[in-house]
mmCIF file of the N, C-alpha and C atoms, coordinates in Angstrom:
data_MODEL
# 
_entry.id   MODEL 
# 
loop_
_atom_site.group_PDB 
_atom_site.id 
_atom_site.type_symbol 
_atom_site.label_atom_id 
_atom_site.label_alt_id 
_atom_site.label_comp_id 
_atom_site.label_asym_id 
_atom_site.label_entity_id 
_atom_site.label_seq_id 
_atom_site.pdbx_PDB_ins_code 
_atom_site.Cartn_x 
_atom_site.Cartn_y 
_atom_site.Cartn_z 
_atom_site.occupancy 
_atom_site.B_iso_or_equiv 
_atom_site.pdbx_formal_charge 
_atom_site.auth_seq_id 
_atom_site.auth_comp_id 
_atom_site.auth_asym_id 
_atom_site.auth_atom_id 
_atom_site.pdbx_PDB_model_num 
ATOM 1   N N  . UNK A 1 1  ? 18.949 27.274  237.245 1.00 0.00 ? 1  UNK A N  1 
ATOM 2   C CA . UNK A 1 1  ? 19.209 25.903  236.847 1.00 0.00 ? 1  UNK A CA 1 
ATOM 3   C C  . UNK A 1 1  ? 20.028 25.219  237.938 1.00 0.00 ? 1  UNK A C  1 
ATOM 4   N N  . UNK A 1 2  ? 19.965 23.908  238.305 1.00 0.00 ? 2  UNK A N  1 
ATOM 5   C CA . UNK A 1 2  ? 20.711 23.150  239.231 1.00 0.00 ? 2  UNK A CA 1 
ATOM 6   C C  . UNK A 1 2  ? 20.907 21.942  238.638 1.00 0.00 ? 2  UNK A C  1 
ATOM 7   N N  . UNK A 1 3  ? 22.285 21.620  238.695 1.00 0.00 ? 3  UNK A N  1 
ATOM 8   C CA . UNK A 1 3  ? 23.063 20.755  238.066 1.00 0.00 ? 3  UNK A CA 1 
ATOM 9   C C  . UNK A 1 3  ? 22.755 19.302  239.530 1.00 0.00 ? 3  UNK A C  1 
ATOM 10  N N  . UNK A 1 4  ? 22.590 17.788  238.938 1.00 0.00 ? 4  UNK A N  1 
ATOM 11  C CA . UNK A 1 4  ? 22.307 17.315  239.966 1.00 0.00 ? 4  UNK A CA 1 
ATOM 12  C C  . UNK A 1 4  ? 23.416 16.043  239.471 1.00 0.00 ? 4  UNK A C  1 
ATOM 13  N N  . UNK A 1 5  ? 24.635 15.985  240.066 1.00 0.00 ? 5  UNK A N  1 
ATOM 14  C CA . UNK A 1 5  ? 25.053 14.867  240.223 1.00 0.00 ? 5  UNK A CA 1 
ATOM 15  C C  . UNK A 1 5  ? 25.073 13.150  241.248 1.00 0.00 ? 5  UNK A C  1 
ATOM 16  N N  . UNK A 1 6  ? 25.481 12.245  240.248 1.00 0.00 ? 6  UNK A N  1 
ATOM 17  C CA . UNK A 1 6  ? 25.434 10.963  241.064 1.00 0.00 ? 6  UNK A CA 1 
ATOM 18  C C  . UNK A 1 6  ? 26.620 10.424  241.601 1.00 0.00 ? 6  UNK A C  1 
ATOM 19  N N  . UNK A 1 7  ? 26.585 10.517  243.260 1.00 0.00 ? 7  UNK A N  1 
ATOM 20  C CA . UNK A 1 7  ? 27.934 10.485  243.213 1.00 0.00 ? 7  UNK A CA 1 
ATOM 21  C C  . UNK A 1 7  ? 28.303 8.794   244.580 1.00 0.00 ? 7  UNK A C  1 
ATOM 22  N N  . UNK A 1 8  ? 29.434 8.221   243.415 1.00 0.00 ? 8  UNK A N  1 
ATOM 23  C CA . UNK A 1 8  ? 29.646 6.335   243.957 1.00 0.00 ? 8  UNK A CA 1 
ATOM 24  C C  . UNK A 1 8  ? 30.590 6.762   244.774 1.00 0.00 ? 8  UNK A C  1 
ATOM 25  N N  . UNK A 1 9  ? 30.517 6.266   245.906 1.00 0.00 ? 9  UNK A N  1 
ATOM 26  C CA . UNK A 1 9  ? 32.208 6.139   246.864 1.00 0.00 ? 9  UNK A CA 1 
ATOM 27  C C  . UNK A 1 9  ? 32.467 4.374   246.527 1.00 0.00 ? 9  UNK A C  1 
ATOM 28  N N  . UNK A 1 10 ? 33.881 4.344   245.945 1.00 0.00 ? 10 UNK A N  1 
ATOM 29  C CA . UNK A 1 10 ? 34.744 3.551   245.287 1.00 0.00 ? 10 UNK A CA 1 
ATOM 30  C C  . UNK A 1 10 ? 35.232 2.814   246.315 1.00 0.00 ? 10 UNK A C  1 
ATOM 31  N N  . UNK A 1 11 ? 35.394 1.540   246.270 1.00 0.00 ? 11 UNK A N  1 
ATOM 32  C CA . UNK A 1 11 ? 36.376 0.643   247.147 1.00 0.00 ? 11 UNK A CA 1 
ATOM 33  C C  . UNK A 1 11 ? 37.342 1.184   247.900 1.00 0.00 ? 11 UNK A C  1 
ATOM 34  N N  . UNK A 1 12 ? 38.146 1.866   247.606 1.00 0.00 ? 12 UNK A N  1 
ATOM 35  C CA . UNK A 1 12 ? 39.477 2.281   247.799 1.00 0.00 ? 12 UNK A CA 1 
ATOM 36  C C  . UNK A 1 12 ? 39.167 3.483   248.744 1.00 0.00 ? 12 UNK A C  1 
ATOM 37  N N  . UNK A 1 13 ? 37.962 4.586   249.063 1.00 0.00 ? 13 UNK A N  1 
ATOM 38  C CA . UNK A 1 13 ? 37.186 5.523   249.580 1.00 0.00 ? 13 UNK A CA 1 
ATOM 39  C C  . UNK A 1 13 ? 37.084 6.368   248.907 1.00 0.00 ? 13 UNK A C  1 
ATOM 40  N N  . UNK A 1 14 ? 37.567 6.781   247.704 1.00 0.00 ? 14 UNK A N  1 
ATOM 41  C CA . UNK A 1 14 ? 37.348 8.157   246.584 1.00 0.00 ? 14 UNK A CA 1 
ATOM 42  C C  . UNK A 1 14 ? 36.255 7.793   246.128 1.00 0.00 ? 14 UNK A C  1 
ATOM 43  N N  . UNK A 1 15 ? 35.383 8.744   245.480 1.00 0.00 ? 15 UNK A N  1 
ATOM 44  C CA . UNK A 1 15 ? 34.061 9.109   245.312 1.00 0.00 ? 15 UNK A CA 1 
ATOM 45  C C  . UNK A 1 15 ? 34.389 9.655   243.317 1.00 0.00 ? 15 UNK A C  1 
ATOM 46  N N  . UNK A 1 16 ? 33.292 8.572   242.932 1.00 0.00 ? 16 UNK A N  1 
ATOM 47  C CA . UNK A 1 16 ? 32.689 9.234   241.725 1.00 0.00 ? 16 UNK A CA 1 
ATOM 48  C C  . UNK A 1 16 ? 31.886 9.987   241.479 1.00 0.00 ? 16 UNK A C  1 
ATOM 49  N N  . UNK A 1 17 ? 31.815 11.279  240.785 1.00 0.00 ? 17 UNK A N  1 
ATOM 50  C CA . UNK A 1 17 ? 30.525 12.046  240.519 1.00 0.00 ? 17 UNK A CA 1 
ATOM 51  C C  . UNK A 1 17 ? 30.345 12.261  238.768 1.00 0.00 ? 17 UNK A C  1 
ATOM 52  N N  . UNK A 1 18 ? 28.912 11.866  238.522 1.00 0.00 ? 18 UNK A N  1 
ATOM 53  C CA . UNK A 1 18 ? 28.736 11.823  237.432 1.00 0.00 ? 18 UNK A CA 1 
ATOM 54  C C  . UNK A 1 18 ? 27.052 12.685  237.070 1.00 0.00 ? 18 UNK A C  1 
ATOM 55  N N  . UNK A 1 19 ? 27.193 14.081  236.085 1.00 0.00 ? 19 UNK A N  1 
ATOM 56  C CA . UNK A 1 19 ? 26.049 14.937  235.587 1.00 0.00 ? 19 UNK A CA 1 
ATOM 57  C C  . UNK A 1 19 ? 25.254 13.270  235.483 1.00 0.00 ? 19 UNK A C  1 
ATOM 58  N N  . UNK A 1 20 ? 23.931 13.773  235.939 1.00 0.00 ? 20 UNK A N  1 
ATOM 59  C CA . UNK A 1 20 ? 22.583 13.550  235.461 1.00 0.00 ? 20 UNK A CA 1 
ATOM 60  C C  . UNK A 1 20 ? 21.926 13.810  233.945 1.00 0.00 ? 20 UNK A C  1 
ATOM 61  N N  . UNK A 1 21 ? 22.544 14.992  234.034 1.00 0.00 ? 21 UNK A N  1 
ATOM 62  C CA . UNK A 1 21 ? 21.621 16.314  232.458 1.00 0.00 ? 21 UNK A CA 1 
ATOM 63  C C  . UNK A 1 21 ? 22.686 16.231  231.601 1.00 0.00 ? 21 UNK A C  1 
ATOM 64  N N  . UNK A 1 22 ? 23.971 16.364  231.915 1.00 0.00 ? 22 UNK A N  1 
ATOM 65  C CA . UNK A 1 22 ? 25.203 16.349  230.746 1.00 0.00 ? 22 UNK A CA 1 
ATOM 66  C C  . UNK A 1 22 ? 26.551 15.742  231.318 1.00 0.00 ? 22 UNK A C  1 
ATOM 67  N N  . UNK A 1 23 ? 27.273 15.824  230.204 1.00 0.00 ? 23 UNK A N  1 
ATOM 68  C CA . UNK A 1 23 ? 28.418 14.948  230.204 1.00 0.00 ? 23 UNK A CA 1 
ATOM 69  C C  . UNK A 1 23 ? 29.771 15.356  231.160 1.00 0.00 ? 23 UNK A C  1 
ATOM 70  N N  . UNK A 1 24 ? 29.422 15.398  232.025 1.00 0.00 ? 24 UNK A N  1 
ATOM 71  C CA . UNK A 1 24 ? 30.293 16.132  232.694 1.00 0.00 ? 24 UNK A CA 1 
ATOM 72  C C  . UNK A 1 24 ? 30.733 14.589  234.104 1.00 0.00 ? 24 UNK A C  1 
ATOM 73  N N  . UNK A 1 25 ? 31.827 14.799  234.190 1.00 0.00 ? 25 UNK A N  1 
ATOM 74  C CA . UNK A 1 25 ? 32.569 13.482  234.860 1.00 0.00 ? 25 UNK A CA 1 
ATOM 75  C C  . UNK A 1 25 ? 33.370 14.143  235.851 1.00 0.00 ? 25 UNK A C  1 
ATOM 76  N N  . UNK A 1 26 ? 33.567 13.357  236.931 1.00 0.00 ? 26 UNK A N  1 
ATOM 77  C CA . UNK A 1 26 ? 34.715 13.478  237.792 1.00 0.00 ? 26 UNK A CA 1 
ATOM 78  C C  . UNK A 1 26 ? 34.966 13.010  238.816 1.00 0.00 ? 26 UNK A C  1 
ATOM 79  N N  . UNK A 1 27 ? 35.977 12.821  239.524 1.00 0.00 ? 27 UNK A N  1 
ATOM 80  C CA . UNK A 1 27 ? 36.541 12.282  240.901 1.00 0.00 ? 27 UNK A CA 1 
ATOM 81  C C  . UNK A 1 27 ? 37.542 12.974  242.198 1.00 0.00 ? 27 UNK A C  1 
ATOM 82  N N  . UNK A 1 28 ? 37.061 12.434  243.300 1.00 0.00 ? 28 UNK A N  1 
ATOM 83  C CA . UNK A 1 28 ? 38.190 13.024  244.139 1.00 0.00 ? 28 UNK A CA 1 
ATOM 84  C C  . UNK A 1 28 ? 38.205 11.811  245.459 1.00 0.00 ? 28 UNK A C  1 
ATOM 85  N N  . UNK A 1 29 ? 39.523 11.843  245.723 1.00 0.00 ? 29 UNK A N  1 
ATOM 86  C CA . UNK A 1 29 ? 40.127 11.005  246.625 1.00 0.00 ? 29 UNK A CA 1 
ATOM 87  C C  . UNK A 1 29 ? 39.195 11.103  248.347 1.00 0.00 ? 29 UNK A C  1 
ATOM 88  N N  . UNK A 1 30 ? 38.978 12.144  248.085 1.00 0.00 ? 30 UNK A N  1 
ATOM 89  C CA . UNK A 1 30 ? 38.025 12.718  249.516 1.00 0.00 ? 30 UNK A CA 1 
ATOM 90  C C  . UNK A 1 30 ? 36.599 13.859  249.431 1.00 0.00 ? 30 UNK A C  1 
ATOM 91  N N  . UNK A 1 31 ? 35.700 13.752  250.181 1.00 0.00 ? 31 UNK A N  1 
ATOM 92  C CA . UNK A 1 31 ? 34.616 14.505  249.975 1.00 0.00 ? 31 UNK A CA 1 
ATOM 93  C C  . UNK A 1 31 ? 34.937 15.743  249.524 1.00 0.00 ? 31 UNK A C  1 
ATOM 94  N N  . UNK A 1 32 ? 35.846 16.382  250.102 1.00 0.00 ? 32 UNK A N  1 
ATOM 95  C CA . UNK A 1 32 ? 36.262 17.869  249.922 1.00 0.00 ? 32 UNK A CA 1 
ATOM 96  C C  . UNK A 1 32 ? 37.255 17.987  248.322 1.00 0.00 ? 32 UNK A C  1 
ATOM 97  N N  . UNK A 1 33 ? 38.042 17.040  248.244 1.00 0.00 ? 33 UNK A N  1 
ATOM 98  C CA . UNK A 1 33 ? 38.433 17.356  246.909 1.00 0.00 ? 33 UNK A CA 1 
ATOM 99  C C  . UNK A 1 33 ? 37.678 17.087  245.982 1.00 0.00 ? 33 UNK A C  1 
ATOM 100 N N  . UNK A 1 34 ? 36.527 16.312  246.418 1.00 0.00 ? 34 UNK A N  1 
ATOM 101 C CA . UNK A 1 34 ? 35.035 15.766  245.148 1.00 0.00 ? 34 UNK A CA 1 
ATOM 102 C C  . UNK A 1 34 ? 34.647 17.258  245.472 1.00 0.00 ? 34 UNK A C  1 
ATOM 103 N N  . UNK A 1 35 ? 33.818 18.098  245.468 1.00 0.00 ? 35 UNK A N  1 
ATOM 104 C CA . UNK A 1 35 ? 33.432 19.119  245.478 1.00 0.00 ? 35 UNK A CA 1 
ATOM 105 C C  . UNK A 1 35 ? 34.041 19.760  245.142 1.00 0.00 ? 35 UNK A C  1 
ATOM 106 N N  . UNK A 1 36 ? 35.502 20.337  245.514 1.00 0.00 ? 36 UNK A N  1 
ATOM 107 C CA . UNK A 1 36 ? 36.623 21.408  244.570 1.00 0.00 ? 36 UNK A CA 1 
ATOM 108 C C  . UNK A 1 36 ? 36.236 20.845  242.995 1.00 0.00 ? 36 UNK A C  1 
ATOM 109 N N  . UNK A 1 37 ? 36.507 19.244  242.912 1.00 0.00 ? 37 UNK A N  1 
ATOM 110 C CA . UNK A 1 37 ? 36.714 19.066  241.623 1.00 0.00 ? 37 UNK A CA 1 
ATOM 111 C C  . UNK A 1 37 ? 35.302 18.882  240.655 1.00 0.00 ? 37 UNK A C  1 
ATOM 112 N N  . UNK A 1 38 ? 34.041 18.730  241.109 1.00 0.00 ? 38 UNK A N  1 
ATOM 113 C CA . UNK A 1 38 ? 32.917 18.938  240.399 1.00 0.00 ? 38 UNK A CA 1 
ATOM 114 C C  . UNK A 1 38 ? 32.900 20.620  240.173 1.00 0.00 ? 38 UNK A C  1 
ATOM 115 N N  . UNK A 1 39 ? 33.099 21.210  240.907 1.00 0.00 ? 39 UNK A N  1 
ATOM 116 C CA . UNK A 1 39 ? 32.993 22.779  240.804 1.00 0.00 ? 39 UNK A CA 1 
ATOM 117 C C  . UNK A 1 39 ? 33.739 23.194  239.499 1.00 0.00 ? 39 UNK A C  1 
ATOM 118 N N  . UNK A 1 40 ? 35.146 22.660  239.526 1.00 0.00 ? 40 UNK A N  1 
ATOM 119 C CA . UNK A 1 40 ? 36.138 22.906  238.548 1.00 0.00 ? 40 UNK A CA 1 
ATOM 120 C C  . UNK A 1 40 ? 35.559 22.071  237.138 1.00 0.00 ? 40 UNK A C  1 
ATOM 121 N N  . UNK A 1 41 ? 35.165 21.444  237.514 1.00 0.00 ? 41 UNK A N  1 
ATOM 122 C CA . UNK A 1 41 ? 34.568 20.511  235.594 1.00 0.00 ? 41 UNK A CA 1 
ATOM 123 C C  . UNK A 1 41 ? 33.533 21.533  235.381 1.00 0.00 ? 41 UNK A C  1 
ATOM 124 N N  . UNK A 1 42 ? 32.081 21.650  236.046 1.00 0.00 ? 42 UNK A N  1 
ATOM 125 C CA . UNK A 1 42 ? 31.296 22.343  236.049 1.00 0.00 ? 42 UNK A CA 1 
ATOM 126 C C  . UNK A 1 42 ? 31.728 23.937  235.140 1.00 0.00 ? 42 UNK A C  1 
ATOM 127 N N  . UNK A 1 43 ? 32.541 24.185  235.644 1.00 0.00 ? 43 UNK A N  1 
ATOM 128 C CA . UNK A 1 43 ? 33.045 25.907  235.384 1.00 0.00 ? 43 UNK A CA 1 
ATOM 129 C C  . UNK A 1 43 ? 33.913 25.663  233.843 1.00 0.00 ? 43 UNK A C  1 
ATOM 130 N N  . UNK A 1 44 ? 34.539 24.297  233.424 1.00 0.00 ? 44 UNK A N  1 
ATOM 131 C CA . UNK A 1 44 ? 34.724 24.064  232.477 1.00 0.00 ? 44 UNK A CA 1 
ATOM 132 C C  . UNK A 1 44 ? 34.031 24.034  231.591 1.00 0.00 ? 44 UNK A C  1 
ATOM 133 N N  . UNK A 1 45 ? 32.836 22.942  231.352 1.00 0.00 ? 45 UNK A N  1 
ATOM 134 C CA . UNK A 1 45 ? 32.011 22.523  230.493 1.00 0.00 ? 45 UNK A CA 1 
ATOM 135 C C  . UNK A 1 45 ? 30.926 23.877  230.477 1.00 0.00 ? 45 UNK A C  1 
ATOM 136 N N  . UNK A 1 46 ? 30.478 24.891  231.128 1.00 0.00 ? 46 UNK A N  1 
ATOM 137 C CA . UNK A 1 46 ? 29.812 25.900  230.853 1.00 0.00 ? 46 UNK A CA 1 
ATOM 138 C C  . UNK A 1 46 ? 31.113 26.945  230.781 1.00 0.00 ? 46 UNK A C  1 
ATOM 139 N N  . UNK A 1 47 ? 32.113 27.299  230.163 1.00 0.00 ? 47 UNK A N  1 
ATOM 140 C CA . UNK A 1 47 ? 32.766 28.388  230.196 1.00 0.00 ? 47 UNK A CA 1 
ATOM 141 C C  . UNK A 1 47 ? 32.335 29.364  229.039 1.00 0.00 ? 47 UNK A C  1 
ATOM 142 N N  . UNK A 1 48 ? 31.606 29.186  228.227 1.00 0.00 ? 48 UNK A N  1 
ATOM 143 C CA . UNK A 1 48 ? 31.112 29.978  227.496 1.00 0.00 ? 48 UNK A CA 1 
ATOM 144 C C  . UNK A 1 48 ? 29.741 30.218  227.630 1.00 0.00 ? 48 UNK A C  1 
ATOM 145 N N  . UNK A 1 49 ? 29.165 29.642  228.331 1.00 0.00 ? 49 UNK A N  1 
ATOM 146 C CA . UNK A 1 49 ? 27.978 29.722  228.417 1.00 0.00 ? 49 UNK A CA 1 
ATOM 147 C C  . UNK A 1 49 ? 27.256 30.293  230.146 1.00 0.00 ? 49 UNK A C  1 
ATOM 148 N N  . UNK A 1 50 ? 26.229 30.039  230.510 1.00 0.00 ? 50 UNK A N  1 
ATOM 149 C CA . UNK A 1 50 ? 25.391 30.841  231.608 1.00 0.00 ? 50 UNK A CA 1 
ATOM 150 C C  . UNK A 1 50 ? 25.781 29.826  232.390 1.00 0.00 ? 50 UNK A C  1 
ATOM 151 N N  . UNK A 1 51 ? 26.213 29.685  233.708 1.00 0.00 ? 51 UNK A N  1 
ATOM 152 C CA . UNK A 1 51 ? 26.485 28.520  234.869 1.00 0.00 ? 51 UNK A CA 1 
ATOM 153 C C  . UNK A 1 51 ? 25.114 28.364  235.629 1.00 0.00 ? 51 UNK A C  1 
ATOM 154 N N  . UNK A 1 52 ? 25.393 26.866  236.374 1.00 0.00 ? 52 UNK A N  1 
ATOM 155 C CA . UNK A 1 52 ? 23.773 27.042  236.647 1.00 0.00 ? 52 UNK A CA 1 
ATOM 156 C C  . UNK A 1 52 ? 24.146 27.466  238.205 1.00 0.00 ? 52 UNK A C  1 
ATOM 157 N N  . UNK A 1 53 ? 23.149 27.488  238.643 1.00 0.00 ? 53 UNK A N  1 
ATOM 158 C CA . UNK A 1 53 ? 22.948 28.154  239.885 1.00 0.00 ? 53 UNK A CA 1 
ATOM 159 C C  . UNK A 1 53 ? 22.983 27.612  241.001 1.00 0.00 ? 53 UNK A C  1 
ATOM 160 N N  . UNK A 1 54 ? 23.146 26.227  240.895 1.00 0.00 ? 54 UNK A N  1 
ATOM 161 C CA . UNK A 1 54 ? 23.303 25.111  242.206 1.00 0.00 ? 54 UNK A CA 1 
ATOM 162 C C  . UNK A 1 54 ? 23.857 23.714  241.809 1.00 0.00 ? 54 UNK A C  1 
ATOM 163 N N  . UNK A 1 55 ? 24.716 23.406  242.412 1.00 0.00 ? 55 UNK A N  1 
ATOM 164 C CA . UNK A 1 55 ? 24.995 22.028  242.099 1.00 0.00 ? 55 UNK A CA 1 
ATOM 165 C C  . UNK A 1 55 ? 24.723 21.556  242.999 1.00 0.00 ? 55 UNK A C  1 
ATOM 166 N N  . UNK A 1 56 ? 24.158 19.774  242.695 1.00 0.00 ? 56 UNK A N  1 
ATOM 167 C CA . UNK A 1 56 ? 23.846 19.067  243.676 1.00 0.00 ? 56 UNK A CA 1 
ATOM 168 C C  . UNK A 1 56 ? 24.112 17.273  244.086 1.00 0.00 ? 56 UNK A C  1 
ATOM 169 N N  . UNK A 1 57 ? 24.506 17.009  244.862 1.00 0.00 ? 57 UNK A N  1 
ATOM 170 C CA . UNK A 1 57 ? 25.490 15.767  245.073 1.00 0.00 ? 57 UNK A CA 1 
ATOM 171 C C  . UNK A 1 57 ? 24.836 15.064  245.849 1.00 0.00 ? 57 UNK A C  1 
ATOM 172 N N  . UNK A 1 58 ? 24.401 14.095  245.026 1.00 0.00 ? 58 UNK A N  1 
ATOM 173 C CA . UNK A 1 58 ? 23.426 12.912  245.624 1.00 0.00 ? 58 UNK A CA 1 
ATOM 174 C C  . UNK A 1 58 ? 24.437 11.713  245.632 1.00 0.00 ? 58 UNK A C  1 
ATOM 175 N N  . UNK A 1 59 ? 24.972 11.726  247.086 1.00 0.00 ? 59 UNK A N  1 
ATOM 176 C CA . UNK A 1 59 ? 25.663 10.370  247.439 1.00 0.00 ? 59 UNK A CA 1 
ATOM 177 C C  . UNK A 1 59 ? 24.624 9.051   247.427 1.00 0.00 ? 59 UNK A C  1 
ATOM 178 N N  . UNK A 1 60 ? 25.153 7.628   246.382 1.00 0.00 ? 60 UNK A N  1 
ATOM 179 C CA . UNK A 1 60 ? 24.152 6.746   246.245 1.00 0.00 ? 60 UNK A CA 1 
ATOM 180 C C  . UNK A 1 60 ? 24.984 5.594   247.485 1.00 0.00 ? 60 UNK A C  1 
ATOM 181 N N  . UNK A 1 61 ? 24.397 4.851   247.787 1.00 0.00 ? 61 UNK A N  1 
ATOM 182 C CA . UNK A 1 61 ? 24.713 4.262   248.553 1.00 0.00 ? 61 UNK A CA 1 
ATOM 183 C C  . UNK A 1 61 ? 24.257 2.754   248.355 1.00 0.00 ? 61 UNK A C  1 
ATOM 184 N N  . UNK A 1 62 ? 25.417 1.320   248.108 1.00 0.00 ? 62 UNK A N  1 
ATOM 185 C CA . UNK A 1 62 ? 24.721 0.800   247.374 1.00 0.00 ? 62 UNK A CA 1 
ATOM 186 C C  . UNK A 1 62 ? 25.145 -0.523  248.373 1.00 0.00 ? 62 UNK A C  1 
ATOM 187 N N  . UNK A 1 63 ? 24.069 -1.336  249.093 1.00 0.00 ? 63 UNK A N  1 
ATOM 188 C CA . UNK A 1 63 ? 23.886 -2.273  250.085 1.00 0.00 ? 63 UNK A CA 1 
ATOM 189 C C  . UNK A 1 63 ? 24.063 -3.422  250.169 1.00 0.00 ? 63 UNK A C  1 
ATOM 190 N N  . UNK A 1 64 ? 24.420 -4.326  250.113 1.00 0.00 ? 64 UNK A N  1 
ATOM 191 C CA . UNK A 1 64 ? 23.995 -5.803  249.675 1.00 0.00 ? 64 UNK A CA 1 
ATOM 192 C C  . UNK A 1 64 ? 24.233 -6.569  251.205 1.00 0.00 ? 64 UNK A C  1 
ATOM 193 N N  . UNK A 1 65 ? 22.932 -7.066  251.270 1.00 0.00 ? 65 UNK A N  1 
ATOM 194 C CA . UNK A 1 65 ? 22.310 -7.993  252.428 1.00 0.00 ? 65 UNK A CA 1 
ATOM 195 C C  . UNK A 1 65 ? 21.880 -9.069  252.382 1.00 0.00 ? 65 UNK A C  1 
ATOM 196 N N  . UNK A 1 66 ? 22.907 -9.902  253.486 1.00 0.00 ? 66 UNK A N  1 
ATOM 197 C CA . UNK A 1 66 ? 22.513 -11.117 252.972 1.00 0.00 ? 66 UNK A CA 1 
ATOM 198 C C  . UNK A 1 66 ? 21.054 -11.885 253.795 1.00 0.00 ? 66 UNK A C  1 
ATOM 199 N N  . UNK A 1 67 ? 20.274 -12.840 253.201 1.00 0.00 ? 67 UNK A N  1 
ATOM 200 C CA . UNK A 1 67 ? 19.160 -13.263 253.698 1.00 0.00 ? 67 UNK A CA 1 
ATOM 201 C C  . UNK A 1 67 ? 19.406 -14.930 254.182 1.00 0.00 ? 67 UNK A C  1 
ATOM 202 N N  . UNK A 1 68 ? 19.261 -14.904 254.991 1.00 0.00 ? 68 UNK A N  1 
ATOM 203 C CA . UNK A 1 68 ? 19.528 -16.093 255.912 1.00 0.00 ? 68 UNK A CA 1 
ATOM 204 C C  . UNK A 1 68 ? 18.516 -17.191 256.109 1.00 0.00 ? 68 UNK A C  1 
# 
């Protein structure tokens, strides 16, 4: 199983990541603490249960252009 999150970088530069498949939420101030901290929710929300086998972090990237 592979867990596929959506993940916003915020005004400020911290990054939202949010499950696709389940309810699972989180944030970190920097790429590297976003990953510690999806890992750590992840290992939460399945602690009784089977973990999946890949997580995956789809940075969205969101544009606005102006037309002249």
């Amino acid at each position: 199983m592979e867990l596929v999150f959506s993940v916003n970088q915020e005004g400020d530069g911290g990054f939202v990541a949010e499950c696709l498949t389940h309810d699972i939420f989180t944030e970190g101030n920097s790429w590297e603490e976003l990953r510690s901290n999806v890992q750590e929710a992840v290992a939460g929300y399945f602690f009784d249960r089977n973990k999946p086998e890949q997580i995956r972090l789809h940075l969205v990237r969101d544009e606005v252009l102006a037309c002249a």
